[in-house]
N, C-alpha and C positions, 0 to 999 in steps of 0.2 A: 681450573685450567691454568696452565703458565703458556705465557707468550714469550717468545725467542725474540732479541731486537739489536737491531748496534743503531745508535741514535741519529736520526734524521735517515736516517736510508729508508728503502722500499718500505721495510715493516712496519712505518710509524703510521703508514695508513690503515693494517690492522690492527696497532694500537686506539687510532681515531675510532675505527668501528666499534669496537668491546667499549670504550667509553659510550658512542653514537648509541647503543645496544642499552647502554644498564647492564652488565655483564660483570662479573665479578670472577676477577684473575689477578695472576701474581703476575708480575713484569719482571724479565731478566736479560740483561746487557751482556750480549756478547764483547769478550775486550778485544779490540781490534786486532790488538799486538801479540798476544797469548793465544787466540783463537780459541778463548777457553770459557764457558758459562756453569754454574755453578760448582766448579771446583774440577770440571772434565775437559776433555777433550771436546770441543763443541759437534765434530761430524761425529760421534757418539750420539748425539742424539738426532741431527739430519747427516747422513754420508755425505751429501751433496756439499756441505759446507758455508752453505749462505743462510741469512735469513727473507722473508720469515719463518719462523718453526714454532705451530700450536702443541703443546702436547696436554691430549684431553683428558677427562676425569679417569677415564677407564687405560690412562694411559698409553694408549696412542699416538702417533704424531703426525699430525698434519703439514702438511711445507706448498710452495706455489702460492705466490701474492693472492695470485684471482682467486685459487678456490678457498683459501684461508678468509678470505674477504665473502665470498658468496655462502660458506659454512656460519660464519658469524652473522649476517643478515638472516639465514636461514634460521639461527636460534630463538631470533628475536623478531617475529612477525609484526609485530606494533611498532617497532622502532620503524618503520616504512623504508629499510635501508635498501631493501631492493624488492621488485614486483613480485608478484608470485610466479613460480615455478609454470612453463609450459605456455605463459603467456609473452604475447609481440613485444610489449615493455622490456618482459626479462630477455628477451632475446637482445632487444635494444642496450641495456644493460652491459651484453655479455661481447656485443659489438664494440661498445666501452671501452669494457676493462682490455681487448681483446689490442686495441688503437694504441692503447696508455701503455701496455707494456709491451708491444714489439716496437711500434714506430717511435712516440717517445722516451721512454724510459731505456732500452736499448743503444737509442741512440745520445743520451748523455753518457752512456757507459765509457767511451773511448776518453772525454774531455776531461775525467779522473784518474786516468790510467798515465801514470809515470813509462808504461811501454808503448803507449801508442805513439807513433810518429806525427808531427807536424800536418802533413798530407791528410793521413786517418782522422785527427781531428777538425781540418779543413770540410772535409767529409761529412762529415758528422754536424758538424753546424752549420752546411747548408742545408743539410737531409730536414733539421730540424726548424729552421725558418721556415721552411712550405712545410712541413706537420704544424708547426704553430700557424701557421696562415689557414689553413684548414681549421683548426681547431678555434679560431675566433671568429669565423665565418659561421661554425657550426653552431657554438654559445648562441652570437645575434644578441637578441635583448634577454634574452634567459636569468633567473636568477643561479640557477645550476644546469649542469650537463643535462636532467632530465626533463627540466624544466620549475617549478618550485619547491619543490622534493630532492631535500639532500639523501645522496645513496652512496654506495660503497666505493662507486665511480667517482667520486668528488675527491671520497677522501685520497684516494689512489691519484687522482690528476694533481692537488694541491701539494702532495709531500714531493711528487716527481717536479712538478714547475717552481718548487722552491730550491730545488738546485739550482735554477740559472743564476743565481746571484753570486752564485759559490765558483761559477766558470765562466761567469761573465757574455751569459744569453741572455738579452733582451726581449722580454718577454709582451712589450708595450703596453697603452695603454688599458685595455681594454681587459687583458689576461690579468694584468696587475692588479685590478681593480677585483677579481673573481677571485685572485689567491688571499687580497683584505677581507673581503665578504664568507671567506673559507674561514680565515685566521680567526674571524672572530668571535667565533661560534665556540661558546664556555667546553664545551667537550675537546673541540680541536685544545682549548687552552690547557684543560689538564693532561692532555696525551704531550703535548710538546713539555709543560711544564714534567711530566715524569721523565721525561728522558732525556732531561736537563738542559734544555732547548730556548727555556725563557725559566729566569730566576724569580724567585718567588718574591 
């Protein structure tokens, strides 16, 4: 399998998974500026244009954080990345990932955005104080979103709340403390160290 990635964005949480997994794949950086991965046109290989983009043994290609994420846990039963299939957990789960990318991750989207106006990003970071007010209310004393079982969900809240540093949201103390206890986990360190994120 090769995975599609521009570094630190959405995909480095399905880079976190395939490490989280024991999953053996190729990694390939999209260049920001070319819009180009291994030698092509990048929407060549997703139309859509963004990542993430799995494209699997049979040649396939997968795209969609969530399902790219819930595909990769599904590979790997034993990694416990996420519940089984059909069960309250996995629903749980999918409530999740479901939080992480409309309400937060959406909503950093404007605070990147050289078009966004003033206002919009005004917007945007109040939208996202009460989701993070919510979302550390939700934690409570938890080691993870599930509770002591790192999932796919983790990985996906930990790349999305390490933007705030980059836009200047404060995440306090409590979220801070959960994106360390993310950080330091040897698989999160090879997926950031691959995408040149922390130097060797």
């Amino acid at each position: 399998m090769k995975l599609y990635i521009s570094p630190g964005a959405c995909s480095m949480a399905s880079n976190i998974a395939l490490h989280e997994a024991g999953i053996q794949f190729e990694l390939s950086k999209v260049d920001k500026r070319t819009k180009r991965a291994d030698g092509v046109d990048f929407v060549t290989i997703n139309p859509k244009g963004y990542v993430p983009a799995l494209r699997l043994d049979d040649g396939q290609v997968l795209t969609e954080n969530v399902v790219v994420l819930q595909y990769i846990a599904d590979l790997s039963p034993a990694a416990k990345l996420a519940p089984a299939a059909g069960t309250m957990e996995r629903y749980r789960l999918q409530e999740w990932l479901s939080f992480i990318n409309s309400e937060l991750h959406k909503s950093f989207t404007p605070l990147f955005s050289s078009e966004a106006t003033e206002d919009m990003k005004t917007y945007s970071r109040n939208n996202l104080a009460k989701r993070l007010a919510y979302l550390e209310g939700a934690l409570g004393d938890k080691k993870y979103l599930m509770g002591d079982q790192f999932t796919i969900a983790d990985a996906y809240l930990f790349t999305v709340l390490g933007w705030g540093s980059h836009v200047g949201v404060d995440l306090g103390p409590k979220l801070k403390s959960y994106v360390d206890r993310v950080r330091a986990r040897p698989h999160v360190i090879e997926a950031m160290t691959a995408e040149g994120l922390i130097k060797k």
